[in-house]
N, C-alpha and C positions, 0 to 999 in steps of 0.2 A: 452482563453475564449472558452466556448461550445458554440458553437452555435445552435437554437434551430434544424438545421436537423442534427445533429449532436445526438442528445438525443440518439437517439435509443443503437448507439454504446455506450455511456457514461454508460447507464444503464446495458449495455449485460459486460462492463469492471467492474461497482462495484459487477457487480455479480461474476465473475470471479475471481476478486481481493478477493473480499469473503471467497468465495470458493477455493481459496489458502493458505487465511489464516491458515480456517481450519485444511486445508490437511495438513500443513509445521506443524502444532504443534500437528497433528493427527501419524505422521509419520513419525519424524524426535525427537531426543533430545532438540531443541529448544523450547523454552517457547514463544507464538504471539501471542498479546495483539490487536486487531479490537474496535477501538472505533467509534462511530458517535453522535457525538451531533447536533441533528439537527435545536438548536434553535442559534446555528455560523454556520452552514453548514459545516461540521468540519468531516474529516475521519481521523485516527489517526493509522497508523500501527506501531507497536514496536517487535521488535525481542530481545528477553531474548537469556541467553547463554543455559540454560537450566530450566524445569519446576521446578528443586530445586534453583537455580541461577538466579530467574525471576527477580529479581531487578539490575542485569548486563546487561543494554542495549546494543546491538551490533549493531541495527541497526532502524531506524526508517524513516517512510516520514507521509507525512499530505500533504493533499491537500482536495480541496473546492469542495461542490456539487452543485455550484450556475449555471443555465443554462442560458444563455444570457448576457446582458452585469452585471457584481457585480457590487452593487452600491460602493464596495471599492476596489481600484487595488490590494494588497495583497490578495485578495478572486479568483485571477485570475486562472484557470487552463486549460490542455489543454488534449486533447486525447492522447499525448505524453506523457505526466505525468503519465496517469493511468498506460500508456502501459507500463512505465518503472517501475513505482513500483509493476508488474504483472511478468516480469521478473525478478526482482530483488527477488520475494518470490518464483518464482517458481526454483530460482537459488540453494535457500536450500535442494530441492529434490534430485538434481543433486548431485552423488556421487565424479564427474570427476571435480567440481569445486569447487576451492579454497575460499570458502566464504569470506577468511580474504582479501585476493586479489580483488574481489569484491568490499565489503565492502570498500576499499582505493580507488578505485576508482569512485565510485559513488557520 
């Protein structure tokens, strides 16, 4: 759960996770897909193999932008959540890492 003093970081991570996205499909063979629907509070990152291969999913997370308590426990999320799917995209950049190894372990 975020908690409300918590906000400030929650906001400065979907900005970052964002702005990862971009970069990973700006910069990389990879195809990533940033959804938000904000009438489920809903973030949706999806990693394609490639921008011709975009229906080959390799990797994905979703998590929630509910700040406080959700009025349902699967809406639950945490600052460690963000944090990991922020490393996880920025892992694409990295030349020295094995995304497929990764990806197994996540």
């Amino acid at each position: 759960m975020i908690k409300p003093e918590q906000e400030a970081e929650f906001y400065r991570l979907i900005g970052m996770i964002s702005k990862m996205a971009v970069k990973v499909n700006n910069e990389t063979p990879y195809c990533v897909f940033l959804t938000f629907s904000g009438h489920v509070d809903d973030i949706v990152i999806r990693v394609a193999r490639s921008k011709g291969d975009y229906c080959h999913k390799i990797a994905a997370r979703e998590f929630y932008t509910v700040i406080g308590e959700p009025e349902s426990s699967h809406k639950r999320v945490s600052i460690e959540d963000l944090k990991h799917a922020y490393r996880l995209l920025s892992a694409f950049l990295d030349e020295d890492v094995d995304v497929a190894e990764l990806l197994r372990a996540a």
